[in-house]
N, C-alpha and C positions, 0 to 999 in steps of 0.2 A: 531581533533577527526575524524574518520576511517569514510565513508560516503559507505553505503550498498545500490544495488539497488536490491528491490525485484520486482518480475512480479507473479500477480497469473492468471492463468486459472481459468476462472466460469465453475462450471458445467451448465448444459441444464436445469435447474430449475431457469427461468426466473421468475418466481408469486415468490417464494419464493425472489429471489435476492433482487427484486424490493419494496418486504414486508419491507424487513430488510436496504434497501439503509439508510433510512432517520438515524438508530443507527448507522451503519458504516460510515457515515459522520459526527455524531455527536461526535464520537470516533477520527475518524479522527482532527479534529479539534482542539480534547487534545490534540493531542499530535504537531498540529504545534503549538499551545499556547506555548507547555513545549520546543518544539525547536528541536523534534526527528524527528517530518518530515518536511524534504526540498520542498516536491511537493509530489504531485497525481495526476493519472488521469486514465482514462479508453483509449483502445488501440482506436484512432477515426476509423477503419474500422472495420465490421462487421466480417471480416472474422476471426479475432484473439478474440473472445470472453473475455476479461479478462482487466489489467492493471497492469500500472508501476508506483512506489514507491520509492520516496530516503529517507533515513533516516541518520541521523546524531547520532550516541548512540558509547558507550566506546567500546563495542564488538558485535561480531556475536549471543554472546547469549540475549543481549538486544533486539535484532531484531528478533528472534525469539519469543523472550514472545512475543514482542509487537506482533506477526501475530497471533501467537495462542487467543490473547485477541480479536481481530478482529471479531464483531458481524458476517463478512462474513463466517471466518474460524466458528465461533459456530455454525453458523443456514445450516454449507456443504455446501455454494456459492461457493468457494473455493474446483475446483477439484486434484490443484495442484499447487506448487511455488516453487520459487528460490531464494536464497539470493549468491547474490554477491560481497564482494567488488570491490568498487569502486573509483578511483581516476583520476578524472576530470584534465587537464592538463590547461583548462580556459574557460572564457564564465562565464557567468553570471549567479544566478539563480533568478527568478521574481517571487513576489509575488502582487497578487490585494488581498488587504483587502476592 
């Protein structure tokens, strides 16, 4: 299965991001239950506002619902993104449950 890496930019509206965190990690969460995302995380320096996404789904348009459903993308956390594919040549990916 095709593995996509998305990045999105936050906009400047930190109250609201921070409002909406706790649905978008609950959201998040479906979907590594359901096996679509490999990992997430937010960029760790301040300077790039935003985070990085893999997902695992049949197509590109998979990975686009899935961002559009994205409580960030509803409530406008999300000033901008990218999908990618992606193919890893090795390395591992970890998960802490």
């Amino acid at each position: 299965m095709p593995i996509y890496a998305v990045t999105y930019s936050y906009s400047t509206d930190d109250a609201t991001r921070d409002q909406v965190r706790p649905a978008h990690r609950d959201y998040l969460r479906e979907l590594v239950d359901q096996g679509a995302l490999l990992l997430s995380g937010p960029w760790a320096s301040g300077e790039l506002p935003g985070a990085l996404l893999l997902f695992s789904t049949d197509d590109r348009d998979a990975v686009e619902e899935i961002v559009a459903k994205d409580p960030f993308t509803e409530a406008g956390v999300i000033s901008e993104y990218s999908v990618t594919e992606y193919e890893p040549v090795m390395g591992t990916v970890y998960s802490e449950l």
